[in-house]
KEZA-599007 format. One line per 10 residues: number of its first residue (from 1); their letters; for each residue x, z, y of C-alpha. Coordinates in nm, 4 decimals. Layout:
N
NUM	a	X,Z,Y ~ ...
END
This chain:
399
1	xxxxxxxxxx	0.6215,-2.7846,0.4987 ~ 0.8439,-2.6043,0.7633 ~ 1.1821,-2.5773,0.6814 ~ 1.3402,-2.2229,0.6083 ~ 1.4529,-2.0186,0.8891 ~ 1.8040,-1.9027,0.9114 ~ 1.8501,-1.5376,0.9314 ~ 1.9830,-1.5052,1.2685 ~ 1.6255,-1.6900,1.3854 ~ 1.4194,-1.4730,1.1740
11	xxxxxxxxxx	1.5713,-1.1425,1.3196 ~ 1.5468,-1.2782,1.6689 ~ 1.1689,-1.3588,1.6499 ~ 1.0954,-0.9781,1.4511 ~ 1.3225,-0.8086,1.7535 ~ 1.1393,-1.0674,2.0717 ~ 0.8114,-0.9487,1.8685 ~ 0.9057,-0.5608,1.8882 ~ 0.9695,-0.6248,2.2990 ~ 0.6624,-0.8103,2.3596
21	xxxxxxxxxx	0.4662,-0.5179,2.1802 ~ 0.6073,-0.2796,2.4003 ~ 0.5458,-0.4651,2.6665 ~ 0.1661,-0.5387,2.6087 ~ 0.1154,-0.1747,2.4698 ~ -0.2062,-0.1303,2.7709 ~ -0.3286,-0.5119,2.6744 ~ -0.3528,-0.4043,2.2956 ~ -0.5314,-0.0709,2.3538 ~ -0.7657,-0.2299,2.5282
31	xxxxxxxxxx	-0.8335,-0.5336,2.2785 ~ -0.8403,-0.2405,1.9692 ~ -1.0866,-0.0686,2.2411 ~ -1.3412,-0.3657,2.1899 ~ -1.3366,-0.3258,1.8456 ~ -1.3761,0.0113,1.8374 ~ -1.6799,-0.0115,2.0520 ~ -1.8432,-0.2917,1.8648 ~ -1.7680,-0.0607,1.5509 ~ -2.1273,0.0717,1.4937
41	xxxxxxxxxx	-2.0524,0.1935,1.1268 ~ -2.0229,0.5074,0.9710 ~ -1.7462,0.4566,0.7226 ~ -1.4397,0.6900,0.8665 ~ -1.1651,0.5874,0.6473 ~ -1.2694,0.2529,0.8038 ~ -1.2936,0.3843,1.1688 ~ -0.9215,0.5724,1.1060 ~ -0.7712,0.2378,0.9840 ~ -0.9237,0.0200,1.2740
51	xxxxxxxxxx	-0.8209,0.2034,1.5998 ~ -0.4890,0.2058,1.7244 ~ -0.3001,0.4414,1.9719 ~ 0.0152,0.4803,2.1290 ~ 0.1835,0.6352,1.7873 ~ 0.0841,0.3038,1.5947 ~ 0.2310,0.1014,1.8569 ~ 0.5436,0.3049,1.8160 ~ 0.4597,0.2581,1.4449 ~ 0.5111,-0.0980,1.4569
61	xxxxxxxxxx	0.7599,-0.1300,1.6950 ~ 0.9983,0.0447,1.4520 ~ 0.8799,-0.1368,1.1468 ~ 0.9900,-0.4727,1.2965 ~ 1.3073,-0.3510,1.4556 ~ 1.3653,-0.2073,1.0843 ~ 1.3267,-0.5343,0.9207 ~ 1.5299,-0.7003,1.1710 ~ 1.7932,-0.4632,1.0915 ~ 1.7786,-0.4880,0.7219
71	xxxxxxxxxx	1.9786,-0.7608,0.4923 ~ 1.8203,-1.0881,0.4605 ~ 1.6788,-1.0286,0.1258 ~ 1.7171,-1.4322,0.0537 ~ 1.9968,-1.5991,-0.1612 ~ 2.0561,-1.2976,-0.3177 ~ 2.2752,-1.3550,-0.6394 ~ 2.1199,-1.1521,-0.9617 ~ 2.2712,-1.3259,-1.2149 ~ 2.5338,-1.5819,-1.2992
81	xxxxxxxxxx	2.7515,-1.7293,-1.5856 ~ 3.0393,-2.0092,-1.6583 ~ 2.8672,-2.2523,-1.9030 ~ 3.0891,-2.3416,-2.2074 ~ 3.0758,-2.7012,-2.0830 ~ 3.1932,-2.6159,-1.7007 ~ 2.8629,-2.5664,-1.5451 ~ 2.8313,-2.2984,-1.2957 ~ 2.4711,-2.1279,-1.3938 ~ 2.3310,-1.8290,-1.1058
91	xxxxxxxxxx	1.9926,-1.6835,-1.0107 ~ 1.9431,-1.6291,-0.6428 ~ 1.6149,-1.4361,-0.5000 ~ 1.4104,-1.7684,-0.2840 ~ 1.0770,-1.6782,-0.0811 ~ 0.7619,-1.7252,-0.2167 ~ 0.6345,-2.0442,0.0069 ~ 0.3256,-1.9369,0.1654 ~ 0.1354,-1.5492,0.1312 ~ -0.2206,-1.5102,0.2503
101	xxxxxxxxxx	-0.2759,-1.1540,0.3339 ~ -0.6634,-1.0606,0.3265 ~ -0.7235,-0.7348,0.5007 ~ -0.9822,-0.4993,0.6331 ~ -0.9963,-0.3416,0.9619 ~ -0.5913,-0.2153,1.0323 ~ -0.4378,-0.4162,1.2798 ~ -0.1253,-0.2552,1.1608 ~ -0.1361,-0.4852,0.8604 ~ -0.0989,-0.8117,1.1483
111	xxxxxxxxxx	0.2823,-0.6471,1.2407 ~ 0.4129,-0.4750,0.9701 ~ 0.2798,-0.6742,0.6289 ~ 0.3398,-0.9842,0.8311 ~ 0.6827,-0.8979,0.9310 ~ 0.7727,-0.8582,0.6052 ~ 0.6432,-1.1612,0.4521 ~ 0.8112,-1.3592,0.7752 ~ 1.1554,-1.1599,0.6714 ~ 1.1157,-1.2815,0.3209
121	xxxxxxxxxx	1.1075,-1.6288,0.4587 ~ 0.7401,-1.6704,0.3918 ~ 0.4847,-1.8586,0.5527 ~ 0.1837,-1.5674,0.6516 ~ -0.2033,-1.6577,0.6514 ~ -0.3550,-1.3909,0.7778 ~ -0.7127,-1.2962,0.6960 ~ -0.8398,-1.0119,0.9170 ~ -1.1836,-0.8233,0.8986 ~ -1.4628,-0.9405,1.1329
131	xxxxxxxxxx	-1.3963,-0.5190,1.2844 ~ -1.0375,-0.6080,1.4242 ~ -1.0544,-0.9499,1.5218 ~ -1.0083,-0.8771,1.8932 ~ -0.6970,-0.6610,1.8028 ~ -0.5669,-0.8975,1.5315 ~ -0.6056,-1.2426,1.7507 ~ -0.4342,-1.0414,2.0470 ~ -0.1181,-0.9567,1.8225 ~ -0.1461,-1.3089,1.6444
141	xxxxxxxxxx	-0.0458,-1.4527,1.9752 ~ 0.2135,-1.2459,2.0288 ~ 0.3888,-1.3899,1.7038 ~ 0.3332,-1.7102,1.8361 ~ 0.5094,-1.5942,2.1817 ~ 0.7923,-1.5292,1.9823 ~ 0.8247,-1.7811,1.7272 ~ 0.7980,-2.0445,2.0290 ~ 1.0413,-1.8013,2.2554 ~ 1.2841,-1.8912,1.9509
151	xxxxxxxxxx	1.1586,-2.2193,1.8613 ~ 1.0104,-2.1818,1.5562 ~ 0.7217,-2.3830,1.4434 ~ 0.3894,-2.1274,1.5688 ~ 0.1935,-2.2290,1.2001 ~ 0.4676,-1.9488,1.0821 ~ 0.1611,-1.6971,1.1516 ~ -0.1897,-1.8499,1.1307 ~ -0.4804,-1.6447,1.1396 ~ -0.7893,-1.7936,0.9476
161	xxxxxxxxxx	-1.0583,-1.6614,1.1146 ~ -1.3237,-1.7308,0.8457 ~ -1.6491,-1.5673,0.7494 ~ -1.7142,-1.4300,0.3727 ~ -1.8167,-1.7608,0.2814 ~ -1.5386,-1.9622,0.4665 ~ -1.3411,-1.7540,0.2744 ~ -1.4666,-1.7796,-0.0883 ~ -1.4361,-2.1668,-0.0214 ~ -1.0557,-2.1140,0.0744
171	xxxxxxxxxx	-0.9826,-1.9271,-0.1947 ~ -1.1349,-2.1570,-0.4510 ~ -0.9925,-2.4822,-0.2888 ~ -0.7403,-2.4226,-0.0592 ~ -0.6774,-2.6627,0.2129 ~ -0.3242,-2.5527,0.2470 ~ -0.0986,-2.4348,-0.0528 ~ -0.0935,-2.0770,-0.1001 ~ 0.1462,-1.9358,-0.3552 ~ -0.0028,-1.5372,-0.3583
181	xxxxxxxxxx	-0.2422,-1.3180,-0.2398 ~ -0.2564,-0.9936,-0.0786 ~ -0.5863,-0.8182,-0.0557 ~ -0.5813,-0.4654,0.0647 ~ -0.8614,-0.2936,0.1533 ~ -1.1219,-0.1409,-0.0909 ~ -1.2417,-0.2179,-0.4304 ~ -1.4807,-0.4552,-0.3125 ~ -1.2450,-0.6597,-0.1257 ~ -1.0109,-0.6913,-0.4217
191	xxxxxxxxxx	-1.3276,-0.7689,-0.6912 ~ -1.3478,-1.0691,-0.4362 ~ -1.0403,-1.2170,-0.4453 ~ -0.9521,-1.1283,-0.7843 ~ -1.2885,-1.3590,-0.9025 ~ -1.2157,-1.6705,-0.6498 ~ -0.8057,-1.6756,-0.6552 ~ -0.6868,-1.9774,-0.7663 ~ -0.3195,-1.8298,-0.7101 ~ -0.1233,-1.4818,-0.7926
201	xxxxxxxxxx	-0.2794,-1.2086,-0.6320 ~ -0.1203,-0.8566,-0.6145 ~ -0.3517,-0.5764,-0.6408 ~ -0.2983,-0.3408,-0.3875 ~ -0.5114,-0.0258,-0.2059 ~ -0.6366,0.1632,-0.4347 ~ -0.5687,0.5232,-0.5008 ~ -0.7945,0.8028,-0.7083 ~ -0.4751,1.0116,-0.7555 ~ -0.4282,1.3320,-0.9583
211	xxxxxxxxxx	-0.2386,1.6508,-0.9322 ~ -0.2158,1.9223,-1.1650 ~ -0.1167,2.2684,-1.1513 ~ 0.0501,2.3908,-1.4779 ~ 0.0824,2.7699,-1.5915 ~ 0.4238,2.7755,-1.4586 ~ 0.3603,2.6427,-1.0705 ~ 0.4597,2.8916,-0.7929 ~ 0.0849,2.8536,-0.6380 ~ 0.1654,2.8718,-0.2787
221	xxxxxxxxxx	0.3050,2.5529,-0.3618 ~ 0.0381,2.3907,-0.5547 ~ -0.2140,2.5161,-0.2347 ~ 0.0472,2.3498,0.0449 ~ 0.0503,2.0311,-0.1618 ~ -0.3182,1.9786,-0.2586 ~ -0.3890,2.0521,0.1243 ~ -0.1466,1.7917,0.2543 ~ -0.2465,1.5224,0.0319 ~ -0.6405,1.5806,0.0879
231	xxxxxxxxxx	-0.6616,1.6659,0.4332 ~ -0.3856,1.4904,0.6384 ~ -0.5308,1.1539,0.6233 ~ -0.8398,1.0625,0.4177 ~ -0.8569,0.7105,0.4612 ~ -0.5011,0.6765,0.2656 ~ -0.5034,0.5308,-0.0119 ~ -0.2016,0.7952,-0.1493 ~ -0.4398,1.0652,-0.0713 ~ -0.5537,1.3105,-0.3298
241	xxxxxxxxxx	-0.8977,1.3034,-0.4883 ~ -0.8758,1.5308,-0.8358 ~ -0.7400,1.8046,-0.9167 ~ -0.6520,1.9808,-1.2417 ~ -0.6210,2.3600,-1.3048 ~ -0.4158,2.4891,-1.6168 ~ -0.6800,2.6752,-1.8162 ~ -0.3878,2.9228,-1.8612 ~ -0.2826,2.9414,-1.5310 ~ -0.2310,3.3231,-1.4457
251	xxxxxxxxxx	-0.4353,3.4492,-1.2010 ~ -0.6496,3.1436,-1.2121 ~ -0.9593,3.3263,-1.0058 ~ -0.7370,3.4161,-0.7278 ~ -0.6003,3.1111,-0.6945 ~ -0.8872,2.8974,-0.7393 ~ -1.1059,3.1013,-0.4421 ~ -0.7708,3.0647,-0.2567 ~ -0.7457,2.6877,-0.2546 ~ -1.1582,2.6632,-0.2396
261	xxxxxxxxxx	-1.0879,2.8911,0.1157 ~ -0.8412,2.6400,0.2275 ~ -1.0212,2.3224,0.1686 ~ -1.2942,2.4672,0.3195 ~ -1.1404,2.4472,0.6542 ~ -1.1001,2.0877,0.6859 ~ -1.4517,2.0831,0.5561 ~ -1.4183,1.9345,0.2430 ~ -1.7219,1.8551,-0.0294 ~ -1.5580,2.0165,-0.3477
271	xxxxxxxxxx	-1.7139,1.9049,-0.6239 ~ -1.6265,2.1050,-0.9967 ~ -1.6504,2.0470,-1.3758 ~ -1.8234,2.3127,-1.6129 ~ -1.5116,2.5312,-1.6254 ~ -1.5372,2.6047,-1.2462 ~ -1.8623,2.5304,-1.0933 ~ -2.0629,2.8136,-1.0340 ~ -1.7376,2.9323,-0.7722 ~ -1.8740,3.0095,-0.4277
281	xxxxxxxxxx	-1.7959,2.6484,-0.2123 ~ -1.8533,2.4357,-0.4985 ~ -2.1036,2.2018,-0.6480 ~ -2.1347,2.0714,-1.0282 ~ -2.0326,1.7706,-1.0767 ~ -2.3591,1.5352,-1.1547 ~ -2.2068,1.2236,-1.3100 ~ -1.8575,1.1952,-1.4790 ~ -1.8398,0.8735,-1.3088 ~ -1.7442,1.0366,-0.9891
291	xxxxxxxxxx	-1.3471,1.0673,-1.2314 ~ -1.3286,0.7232,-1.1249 ~ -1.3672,0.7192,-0.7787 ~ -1.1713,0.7087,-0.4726 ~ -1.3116,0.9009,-0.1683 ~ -1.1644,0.8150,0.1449 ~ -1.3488,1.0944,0.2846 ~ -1.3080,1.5072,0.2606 ~ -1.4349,1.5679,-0.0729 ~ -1.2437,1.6688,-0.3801
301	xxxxxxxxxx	-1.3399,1.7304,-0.7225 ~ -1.1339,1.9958,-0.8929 ~ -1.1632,2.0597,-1.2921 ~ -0.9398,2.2401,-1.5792 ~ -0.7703,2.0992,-1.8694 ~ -0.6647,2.2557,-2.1036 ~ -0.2893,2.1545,-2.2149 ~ -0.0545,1.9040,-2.0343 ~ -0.1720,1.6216,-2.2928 ~ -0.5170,1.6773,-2.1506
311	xxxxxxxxxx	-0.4057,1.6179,-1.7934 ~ -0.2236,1.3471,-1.8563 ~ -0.4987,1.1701,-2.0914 ~ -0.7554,1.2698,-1.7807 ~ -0.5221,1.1204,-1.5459 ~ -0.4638,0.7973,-1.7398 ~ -0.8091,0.7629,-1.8174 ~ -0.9567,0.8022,-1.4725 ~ -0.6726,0.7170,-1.2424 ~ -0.6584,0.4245,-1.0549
321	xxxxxxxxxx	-0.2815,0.4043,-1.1169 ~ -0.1392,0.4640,-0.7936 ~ -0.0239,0.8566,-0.7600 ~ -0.0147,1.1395,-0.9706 ~ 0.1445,1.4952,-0.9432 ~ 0.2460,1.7757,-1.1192 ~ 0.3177,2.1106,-0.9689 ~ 0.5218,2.3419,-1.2521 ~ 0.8573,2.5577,-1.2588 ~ 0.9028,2.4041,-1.5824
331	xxxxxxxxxx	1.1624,2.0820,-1.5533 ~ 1.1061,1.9786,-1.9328 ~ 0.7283,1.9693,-1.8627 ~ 0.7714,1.7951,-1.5745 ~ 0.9818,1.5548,-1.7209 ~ 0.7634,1.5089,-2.0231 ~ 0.4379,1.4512,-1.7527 ~ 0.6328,1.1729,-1.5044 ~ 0.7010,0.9666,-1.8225 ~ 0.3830,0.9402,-1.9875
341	xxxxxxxxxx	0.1403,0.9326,-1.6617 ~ 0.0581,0.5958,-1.5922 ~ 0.0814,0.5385,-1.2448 ~ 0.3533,0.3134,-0.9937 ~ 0.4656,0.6870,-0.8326 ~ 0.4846,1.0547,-1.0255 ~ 0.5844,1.3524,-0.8776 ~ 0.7214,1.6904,-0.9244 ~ 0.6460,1.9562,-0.7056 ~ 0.5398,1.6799,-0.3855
351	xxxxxxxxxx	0.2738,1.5473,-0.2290 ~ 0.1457,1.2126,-0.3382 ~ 0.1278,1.1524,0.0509 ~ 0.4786,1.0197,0.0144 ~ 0.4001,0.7097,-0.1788 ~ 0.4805,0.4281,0.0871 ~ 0.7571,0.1699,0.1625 ~ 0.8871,0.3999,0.4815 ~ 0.9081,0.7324,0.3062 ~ 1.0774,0.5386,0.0037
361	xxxxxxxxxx	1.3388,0.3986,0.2051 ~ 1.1724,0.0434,0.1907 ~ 1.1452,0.0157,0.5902 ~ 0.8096,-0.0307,0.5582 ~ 0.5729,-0.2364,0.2720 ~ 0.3677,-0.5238,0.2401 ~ 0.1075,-0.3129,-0.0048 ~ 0.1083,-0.0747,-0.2728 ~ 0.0908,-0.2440,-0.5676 ~ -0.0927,-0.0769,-0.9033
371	xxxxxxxxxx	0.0066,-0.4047,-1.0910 ~ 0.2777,-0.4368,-1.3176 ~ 0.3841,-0.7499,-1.2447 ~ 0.5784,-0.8318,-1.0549 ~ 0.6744,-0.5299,-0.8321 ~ 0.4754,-0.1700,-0.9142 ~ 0.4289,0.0391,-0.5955 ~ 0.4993,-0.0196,-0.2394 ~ 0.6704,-0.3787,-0.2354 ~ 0.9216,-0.4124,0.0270
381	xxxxxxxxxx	1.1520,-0.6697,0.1753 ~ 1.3623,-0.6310,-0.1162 ~ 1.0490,-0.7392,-0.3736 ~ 0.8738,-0.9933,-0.1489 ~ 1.0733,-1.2439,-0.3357 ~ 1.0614,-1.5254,-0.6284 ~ 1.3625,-1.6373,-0.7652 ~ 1.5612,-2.0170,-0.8191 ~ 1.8083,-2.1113,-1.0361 ~ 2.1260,-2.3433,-0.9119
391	xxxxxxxxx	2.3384,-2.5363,-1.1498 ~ 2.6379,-2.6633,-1.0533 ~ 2.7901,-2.9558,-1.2324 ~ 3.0624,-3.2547,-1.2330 ~ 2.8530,-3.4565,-1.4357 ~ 2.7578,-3.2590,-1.7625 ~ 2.4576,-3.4074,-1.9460 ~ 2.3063,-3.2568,-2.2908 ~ 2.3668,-3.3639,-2.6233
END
């Protein structure tokens, strides 16, 4: 087991990382170019997440000089007390040991999940998909330029380039310890690892999020918002997939063609329940499964319901627990809606787009978690930690 790095060491080898990834911006393009050629699928949320470009470069060059910037999130004191007998009890935040990250197709995830983990004082396996191994073992070795530039032990950062069934085997019988898992990728991924972890694994990726549009929202608004989170980037996961119409929204026609108009210019599949289908630009909705999905593509479904308990029942019933919205003038509504939708991030009058560790002030996040335990939402530096207890003594023992 490598011993923990000091701060000052850990900072140094995130900042050297930032430099060399500046420097070796035209050797990464052209790795990521590989990949992109080899990429023969059709998927393009999957195509999105696997190429990179000068603005993801720039992307992860701030992340790390972020972290680097950030308090060590380590030996944090969250608790402490005087025991009667003398004892000095305290809780301090400790790393985790050793995360395995298991991702598909962002080579994003090899900088900025793994400079997280490496900030929390964590060990990082790194399990890329078989799509960005040419970008991901090009950026591996640049961790190891830096860990060695500060000299750090390289095994820091390992990438385990296994197949699916390489993989299964690790997870079932590790040949190193692993203390948790992060999957993130899509549903099948996650089924994966949930069913062969031997270890904690935080659930992370997916989205299916909601918004609503109550009698009282100013509609321009409810438009602007539905269009950002749909069309600005489909393969995000805090993109939006439903959407639900006050049946006593005024003006509901109007406002409906309006939005149908809109969505039609990104060229978007809009799908409809009975209340709406039957609108020019729509199609009926053939199997109430399609609540539970999550797109990653330009299609929408868009239904009614007919109070705010039916939205939120809808949304807790079909979400996947990541986003939801509500677009109203009315604060006690909107109050009453963020506390009993069940999802990590509700908003009022926003775009879901916003759920993520940079927009929350995070500096960046490891995944978006739709688990409860231990951290809900994006996890950050600041959550990528367990926790010890140290007891001081001058020889107490227990009755």
């Amino acid at each position: 087991m490598s011993l923990l790095l000091d701060i000052k060491k850990r900072n140094a080898v995130l900042l050297d990382m930032a430099q060399l990834l500046q420097k070796e911006r035209t050797a990464i393009l052209e790795a990521n170019k590989i990949d992109m050629d080899n990429y023969l699928g059709d998927d393009i949320a999957m195509r999105d997440r696997l190429k990179v470009d000068q603005g993801k470069i720039d992307g992860m060059i701030l992340s790390l000089q972020q972290l680097a910037a950030q308090e060590d999130p380590l030996g944090v004191e969250r608790f402490s007390f005087e025991h009667d007998n003398g004892m000095q009890v305290s809780n301090k935040t400790a790393p985790f040991g050793t995360i395995l990250i298991i991702y598909e197709s962002r080579p994003d995830v090899t900088i900025e999940a793994a400079g997280i983990a490496f900030k929390s004082g964590n060990k990082i396996l790194l399990k890329g998909g078989k799509e960005s191994l040419n970008s991901n073992l090009f950026l591996v070795d640049l961790w190891h330029k830096a860990l060695e530039a500060n000299e750090a032990e390289i095994d820091w950062v390992t990438y385990l380039q296994f197949d699916r069934t390489e993989t299964q085997a690790f997870l079932e019988k590790p040949t190193q310890k692993v203390d948790l898992i992060v999957p993130r990728g899509g549903e099948r991924l996650i089924a994966f690892v949930k069913q062969h972890a031997t270890c904690p694994v935080i659930i992370s990726g997916r989205g299916n999020n909601f918004v609503y549009v109550g009698e009282e929202a100013d509609l321009e608004m409810a438009i602007d918002i539905i269009i950002n989170g749909k069309t600005t980037k489909i393969s995000a996961c805090n993109a939006v997939d439903k959407v639900l119409i006050s049946s006593d929204l005024p003006r509901k026609q109007q406002f409906l063609q309006h939005l149908i108009q809109e969505l039609q210019k990104s060229n978007v599949e809009i799908l409809a329940d009975d209340a709406i289908a039957g609108m020019e630009g729509t199609k009926e909705i053939e199997d109430d499964n399609v609540w539970y999905e999550e797109f990653l593509d330009y299609k929408i479904v868009i239904g009614q319901s007919s109070s705010l308990e039916d939205a939120i029942s809808k949304i807790n019933t079909y979400g996947g627990g990541h986003s939801a919205a509500i677009i109203t003038a009315n604060n006690e509504k909107a109050e009453y809606f963020m506390n009993n939708v069940d999802t990590a991030a509700v908003y009022h009058n926003a775009s879901t787009r916003f759920t993520d560790g940079g927009q929350f002030g995070l500096g960046g996040e490891l995944a978006i978690s739709t688990d409860k335990l231990h951290q809900r939402g994006p996890i950050g530096l600041q959550h990528l930690v367990t926790n010890k207890w140290y007891v001081k003594g001058n020889g107490q023992t227990r009755g």
